[in-house]
C-alpha positions in Angstrom: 70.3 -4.6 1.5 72.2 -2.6 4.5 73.7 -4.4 7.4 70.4 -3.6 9.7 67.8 -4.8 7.1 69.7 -8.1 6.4 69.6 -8.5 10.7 66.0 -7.7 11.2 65.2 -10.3 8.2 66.7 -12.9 10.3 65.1 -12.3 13.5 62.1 -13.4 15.0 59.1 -11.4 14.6 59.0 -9.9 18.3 62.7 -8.4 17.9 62.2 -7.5 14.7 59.5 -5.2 15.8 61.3 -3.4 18.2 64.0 -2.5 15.4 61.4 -1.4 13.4 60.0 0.8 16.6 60.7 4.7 15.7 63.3 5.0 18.1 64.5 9.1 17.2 60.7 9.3 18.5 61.0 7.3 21.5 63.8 9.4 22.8 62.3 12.7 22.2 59.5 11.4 23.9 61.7 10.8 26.6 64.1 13.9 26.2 60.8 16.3 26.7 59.4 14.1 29.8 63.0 14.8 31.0 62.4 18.7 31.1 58.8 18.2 33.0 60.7 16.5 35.9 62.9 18.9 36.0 61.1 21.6 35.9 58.4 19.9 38.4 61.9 19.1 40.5 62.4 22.8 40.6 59.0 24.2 41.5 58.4 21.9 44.3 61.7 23.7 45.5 64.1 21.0 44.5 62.1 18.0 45.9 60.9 15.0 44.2 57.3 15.4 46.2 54.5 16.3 45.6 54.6 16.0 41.6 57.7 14.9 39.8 58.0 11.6 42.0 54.8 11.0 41.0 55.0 11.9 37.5 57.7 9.8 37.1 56.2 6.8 38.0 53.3 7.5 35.3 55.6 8.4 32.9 57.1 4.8 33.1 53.6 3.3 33.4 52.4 5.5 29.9 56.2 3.8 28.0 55.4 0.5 29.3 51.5 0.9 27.4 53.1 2.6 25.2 55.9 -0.4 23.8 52.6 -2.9 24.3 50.8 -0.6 21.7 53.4 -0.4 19.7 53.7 -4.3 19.3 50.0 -4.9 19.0 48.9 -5.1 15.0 47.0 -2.3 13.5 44.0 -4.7 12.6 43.6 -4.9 16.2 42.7 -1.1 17.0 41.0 -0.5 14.2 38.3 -3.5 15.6 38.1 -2.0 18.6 38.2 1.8 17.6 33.9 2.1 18.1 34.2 0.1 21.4 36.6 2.6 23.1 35.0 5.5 21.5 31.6 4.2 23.1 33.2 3.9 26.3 34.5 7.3 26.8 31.6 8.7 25.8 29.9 6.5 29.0 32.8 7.8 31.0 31.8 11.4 30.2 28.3 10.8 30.9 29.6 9.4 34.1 31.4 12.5 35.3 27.9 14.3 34.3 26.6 12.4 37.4 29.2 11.0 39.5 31.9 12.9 38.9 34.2 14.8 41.4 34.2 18.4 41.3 37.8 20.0 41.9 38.8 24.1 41.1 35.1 24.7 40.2 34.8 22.1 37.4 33.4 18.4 37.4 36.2 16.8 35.3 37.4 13.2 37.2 36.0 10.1 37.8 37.2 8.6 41.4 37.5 4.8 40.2 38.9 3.0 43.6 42.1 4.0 44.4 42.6 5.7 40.5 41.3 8.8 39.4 40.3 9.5 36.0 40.0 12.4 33.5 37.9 10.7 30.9 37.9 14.1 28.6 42.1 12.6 28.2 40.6 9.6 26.8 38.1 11.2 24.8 41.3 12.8 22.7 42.6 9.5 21.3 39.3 7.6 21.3 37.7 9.9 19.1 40.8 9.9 16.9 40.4 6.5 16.8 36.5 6.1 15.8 37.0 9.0 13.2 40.0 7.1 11.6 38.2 3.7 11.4 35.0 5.2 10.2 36.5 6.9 7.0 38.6 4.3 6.1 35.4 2.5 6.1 33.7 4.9 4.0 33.9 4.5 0.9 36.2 7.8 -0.6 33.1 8.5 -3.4 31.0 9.2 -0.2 33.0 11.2 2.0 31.6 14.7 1.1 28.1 13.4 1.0 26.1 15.5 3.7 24.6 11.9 5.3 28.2 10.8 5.8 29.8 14.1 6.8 26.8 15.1 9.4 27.4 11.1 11.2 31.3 12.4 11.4 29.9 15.6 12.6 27.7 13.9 15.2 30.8 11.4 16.2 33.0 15.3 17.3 29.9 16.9 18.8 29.1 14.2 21.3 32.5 14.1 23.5 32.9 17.8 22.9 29.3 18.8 24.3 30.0 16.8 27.1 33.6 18.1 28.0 32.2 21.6 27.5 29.6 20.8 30.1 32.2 19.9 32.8 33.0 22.8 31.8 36.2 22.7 30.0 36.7 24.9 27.5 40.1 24.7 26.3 39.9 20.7 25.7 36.3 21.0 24.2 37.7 23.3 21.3 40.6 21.4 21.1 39.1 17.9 20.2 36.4 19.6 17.8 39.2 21.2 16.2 41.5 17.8 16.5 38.5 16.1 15.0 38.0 18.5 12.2 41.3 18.5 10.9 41.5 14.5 10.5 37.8 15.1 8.6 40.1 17.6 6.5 42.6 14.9 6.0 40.0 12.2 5.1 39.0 14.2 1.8 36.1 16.1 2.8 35.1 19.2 0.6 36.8 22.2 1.7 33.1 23.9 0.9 32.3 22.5 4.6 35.0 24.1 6.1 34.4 27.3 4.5 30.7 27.1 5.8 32.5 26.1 9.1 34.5 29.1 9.4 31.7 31.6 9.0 29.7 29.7 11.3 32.3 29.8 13.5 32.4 33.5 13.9 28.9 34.1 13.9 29.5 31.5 17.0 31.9 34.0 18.3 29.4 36.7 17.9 26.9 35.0 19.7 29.1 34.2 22.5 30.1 38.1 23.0 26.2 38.8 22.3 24.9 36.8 24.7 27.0 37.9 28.1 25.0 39.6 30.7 21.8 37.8 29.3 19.3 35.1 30.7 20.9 33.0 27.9 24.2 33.7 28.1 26.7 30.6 26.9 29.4 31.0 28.7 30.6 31.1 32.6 31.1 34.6 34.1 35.1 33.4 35.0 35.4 32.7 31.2 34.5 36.0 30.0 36.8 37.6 32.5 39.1 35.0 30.8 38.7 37.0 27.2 38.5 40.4 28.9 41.8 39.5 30.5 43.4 38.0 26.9 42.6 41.6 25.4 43.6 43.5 28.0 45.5 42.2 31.5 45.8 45.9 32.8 41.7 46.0 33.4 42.1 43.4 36.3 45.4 42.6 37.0 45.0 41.2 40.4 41.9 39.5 39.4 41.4 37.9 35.9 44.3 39.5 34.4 46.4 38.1 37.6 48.0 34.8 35.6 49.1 36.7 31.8 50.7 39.4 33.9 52.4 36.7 35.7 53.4 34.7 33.4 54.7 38.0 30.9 56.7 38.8 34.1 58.0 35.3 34.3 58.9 34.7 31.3 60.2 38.5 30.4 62.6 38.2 33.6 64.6 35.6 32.0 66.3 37.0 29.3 68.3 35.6 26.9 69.8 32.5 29.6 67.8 33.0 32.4 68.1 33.5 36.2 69.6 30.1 36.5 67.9 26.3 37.5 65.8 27.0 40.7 66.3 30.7 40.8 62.9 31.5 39.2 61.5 34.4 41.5 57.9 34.4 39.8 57.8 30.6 40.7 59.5 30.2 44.3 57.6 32.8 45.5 54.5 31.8 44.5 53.8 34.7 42.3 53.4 32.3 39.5 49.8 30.8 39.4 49.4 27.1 38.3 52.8 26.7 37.8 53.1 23.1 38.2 50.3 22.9 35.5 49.4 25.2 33.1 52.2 27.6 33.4 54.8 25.6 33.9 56.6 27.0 30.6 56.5 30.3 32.2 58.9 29.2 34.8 61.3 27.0 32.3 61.2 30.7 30.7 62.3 32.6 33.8 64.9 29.8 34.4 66.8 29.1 31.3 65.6 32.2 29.2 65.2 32.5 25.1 67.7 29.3 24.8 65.5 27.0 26.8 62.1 27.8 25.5 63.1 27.6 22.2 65.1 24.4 22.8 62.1 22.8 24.4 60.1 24.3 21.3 62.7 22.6 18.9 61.8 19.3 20.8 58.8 19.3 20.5 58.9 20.4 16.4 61.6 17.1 15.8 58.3 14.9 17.4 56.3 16.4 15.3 58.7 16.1 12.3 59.0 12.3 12.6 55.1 11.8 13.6 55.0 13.5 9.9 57.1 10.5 8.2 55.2 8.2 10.1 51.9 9.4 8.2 53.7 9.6 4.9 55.0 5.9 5.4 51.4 4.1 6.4 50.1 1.7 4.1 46.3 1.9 4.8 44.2 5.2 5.4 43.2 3.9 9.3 46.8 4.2 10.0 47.3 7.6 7.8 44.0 9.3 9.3 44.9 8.1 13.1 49.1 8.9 12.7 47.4 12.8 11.5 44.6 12.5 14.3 47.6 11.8 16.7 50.1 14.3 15.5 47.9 17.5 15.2 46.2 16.8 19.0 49.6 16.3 19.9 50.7 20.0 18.0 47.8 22.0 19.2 48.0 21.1 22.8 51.7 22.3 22.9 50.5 25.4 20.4 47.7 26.4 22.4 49.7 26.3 26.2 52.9 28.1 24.5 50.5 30.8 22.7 48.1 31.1 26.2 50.9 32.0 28.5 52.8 34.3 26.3 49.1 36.6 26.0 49.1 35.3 22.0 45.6 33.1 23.5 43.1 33.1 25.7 43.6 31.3 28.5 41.7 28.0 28.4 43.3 25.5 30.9 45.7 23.7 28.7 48.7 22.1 29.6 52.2 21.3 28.3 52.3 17.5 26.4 54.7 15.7 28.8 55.5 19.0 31.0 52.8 19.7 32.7 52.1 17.9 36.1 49.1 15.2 35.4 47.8 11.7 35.3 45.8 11.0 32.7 47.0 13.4 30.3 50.4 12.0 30.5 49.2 8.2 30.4 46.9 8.9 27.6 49.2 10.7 25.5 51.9 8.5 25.6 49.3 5.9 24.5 48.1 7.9 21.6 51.9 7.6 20.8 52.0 3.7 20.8 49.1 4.0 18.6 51.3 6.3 16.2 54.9 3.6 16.8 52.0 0.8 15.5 51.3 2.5 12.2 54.9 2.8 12.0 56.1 -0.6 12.7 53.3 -2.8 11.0 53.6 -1.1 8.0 54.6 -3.6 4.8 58.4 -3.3 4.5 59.8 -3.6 0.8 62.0 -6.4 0.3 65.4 -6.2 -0.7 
């Protein structure tokens, strides 16, 4: 028995819970929040307002939730994983009819003085339901088409309604999110295969359909993919931000043009660049080293969220640890991919970068969901 274990075996269970918290992840967590106020420090030309002042103060608000989740049992969210599931989809349906419409979309829900993007909520919640609802499953009935098509019905409903909004990028992402934790859960990989190929006939159909009275998508999102393939067709128009951003970003160099020097973003050139883009400008700022610094951040989080899943003692904790980890990787994925021209860009921001509320709350909740697989997991005694 080491030093530590003998000490946390003789403290009361409250303290001995915050030993057992995941603490390399807690201050990566905080390391990478770090960067988006300083980067939202820089872009507001070295002020505090109007976004890392406030960022900051949900940044403590999401820890705080977070160190509660962290404390609260497993059993607990596992008991309440159909409730909160049930209630963002109702929040959903609520920004279908009440919502506020901002940049052309109707994403928020004004709630009093607090304003909500329930499509945030939607990412862990559905985590959540999908997690609880395999480990209830028996595993003999997993790949049974009954049980796989109620899974399938639990992704569709919070995506359809995203999409609706219409936001494209975080509709994909939760069906994919989703599908990847069915993956994990044991389903047949004959599902996936049948996914895949439906998958690009969806594509097809998509491309098919533009210019038609039933075409699928908005007229902004296929400028979007006409952009991705080639900026040069409209580059003051839809191919404005990727040219920007390749500018940005190629303008830096191997160090960068040095902290608040960023031409791209001081003079405005730089669209979204408290959002979306904000990589772009840590790019043009600190150069190779500090994109692939904040990229080696972000891998270490995911590296420890990976021990966490390997460590948890029941599949509801494996499943949600996975569902937490991979939302978590393909948000950083897609944003890093979109601006450097790899992806088409879908409105995705940077986890814990990128200037917003809810995304920033909800995420660092999705990782006090994660810290309570890892610290009510049974401990082997010495």
């Amino acid at each position: 028995m080491t030093y530590l274990e003998y000490n946390v075996k003789r403290t009361p269970a409250g303290l001995a819970k915050v030993m057992h918290l995941n603490w390399p992840l807690v201050v990566l967590v905080i390391a990478v929040a770090g960067v988006g106020l300083v980067m939202l420090f820089s872009v507001a030309g070295g002020s505090m307002r109007p976004w890392a002042e406030p960022q900051a103060r949900r940044f403590a608000l999401g820890m705080v939730l977070m160190f509660a989740i962290a404390f609260t049992p497993l059993w607990f969210w596992r008991s309440i994983a159909a409730v909160a599931y049930a209630l963002s989809v109702l929040l959903l349906l609520g920004v279908e009819f009440f919502g506020t419409i901002g940049m052309g979309a109707r994403r928020w829900l004004e709630l009093g003085p607090v304003r909500l993007q329930p499509s945030e909520l939607a990412k862990i919640t559905l985590v959540m339901a999908l997690a609880a609802y395999y480990d209830w499953l028996d595993l003999k009935r997993t790949s049974h088409p009954l049980w796989v098509l109620i899974a399938l019905v639990i992704i569709v409903v919070p995506t359809l309604l995203v999409l609706r909004q219409p936001d494209l990028g975080t509709g994909l992402l939760l069906g994919a999110g989703g599908t990847i934790v069915m993956f994990a859960a044991g389903v047949s990989w004959i599902y996936f295969a049948v996914a895949v190929a439906a998958a690009g006939g969806t594509v097809a159909l998509v491309l098919a359909s533009r210019g038609t009275e039933w075409q699928i998508l908005r007229d902004y999102q296929y400028r979007r993919i006409d952009a991705f393939i080639d900026p040069s067709l409209d580059p003051l128009g839809a191919g404005y931000h990727i040219s920007q951003a390749k500018i940005a970003m190629g303008s830096g160099g191997w160090s960068g043009r040095g902290f608040m020097q960023g031409t791209q973003s001081r003079l405005n050139f730089l669209p979204e660049k408290h959002t979306d883009f904000i990589f772009t400008t840590l790019a043009e700022e600190f150069g190779f080293v500090g994109a692939v610094s904040l990229l080696a951040l972000y891998l270490l989080i995911i590296a420890f969220c990976i021990v966490t899943i390997l460590r948890a003692s029941s599949r509801f904790g494996a499943l949600l640890a996975t569902g937490v980890t991979v939302s978590f990787f393909l948000y950083f994925a897609v944003n890093m991919a979109m601006v450097m021209g790899l992806l088409p860009v879908v409105g995705v921001p940077l986890p814990l970068v990128s200037f917003g509320g809810s995304a920033m709350v909800v995420l660092l909740i999705s990782f006090g969901l994660l810290q309570s697989v890892h610290v009510h997991r049974p401990r082997t005694p010495a």
